[in-house]
N, C-alpha and C positions, 0 to 999 in steps of 0.2 A: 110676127111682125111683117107676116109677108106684103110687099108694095111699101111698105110707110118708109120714109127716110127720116128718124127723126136727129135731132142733132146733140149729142149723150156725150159733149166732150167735158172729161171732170176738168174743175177749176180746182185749186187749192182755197185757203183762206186768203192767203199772203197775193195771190192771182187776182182773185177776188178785190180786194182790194186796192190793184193796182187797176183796175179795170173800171171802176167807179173814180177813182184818182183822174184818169185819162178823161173819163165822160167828163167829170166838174171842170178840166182843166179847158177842154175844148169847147164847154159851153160857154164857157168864161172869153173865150176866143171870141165865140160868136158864129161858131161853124153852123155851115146847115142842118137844117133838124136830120135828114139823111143820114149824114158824117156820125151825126152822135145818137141816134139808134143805131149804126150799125155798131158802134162803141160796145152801147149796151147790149147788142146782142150776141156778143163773146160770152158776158154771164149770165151762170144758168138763175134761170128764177126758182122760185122757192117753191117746195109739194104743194103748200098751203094754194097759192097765187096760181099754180098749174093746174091744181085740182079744178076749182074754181073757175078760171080760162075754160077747161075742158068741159065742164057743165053746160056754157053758155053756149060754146063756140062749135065744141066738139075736137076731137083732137085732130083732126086734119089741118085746122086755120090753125092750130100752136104749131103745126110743121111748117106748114105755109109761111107762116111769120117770120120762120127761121130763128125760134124760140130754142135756147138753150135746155133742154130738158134732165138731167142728168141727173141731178137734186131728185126729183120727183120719183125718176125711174130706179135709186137706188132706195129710198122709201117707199115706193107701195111694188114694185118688183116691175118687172118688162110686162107683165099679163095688164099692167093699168092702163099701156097704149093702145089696148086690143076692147078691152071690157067695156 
């Protein structure tokens, strides 16, 4: 992984949840879209949705993004951020 900072912090379920809880409430607010992507960028996305990002984009812009990866990295192992 040498240079890449990716961002590999686990969530739980019940985390998870509260984190999506937070986005709907502050959308509801009416916060700026800033405010509530940075919401959603506590939780990690899915292998599926990172896989997929990283075809497109490659994995530098999912770090760039400040894209939760953690999910991804405990299903296809740490060699998927390199490969």
């Amino acid at each position: 992984m040498s240079g890449l900072k990716p961002i590999l912090t686990k969530v739980s379920d019940e985390e998870y949840k509260a984190i999506m809880d937070e986005a709907s409430e502050a959308l509801e607010k009416g916060v700026d879209e800033e405010t509530y992507f940075n919401i959603l960028r506590r939780a990690p996305i899915s292998p599926e949705q990172a896989d997929l990002l990283k075809k497109f984009g490659g994995i530098q812009d999912l770090i760039d993004a400040g894209l939760n990866l953690s999910r991804a990295v405990e299903a296809y192992g740490e060699k998927w951020l390199t490969e």
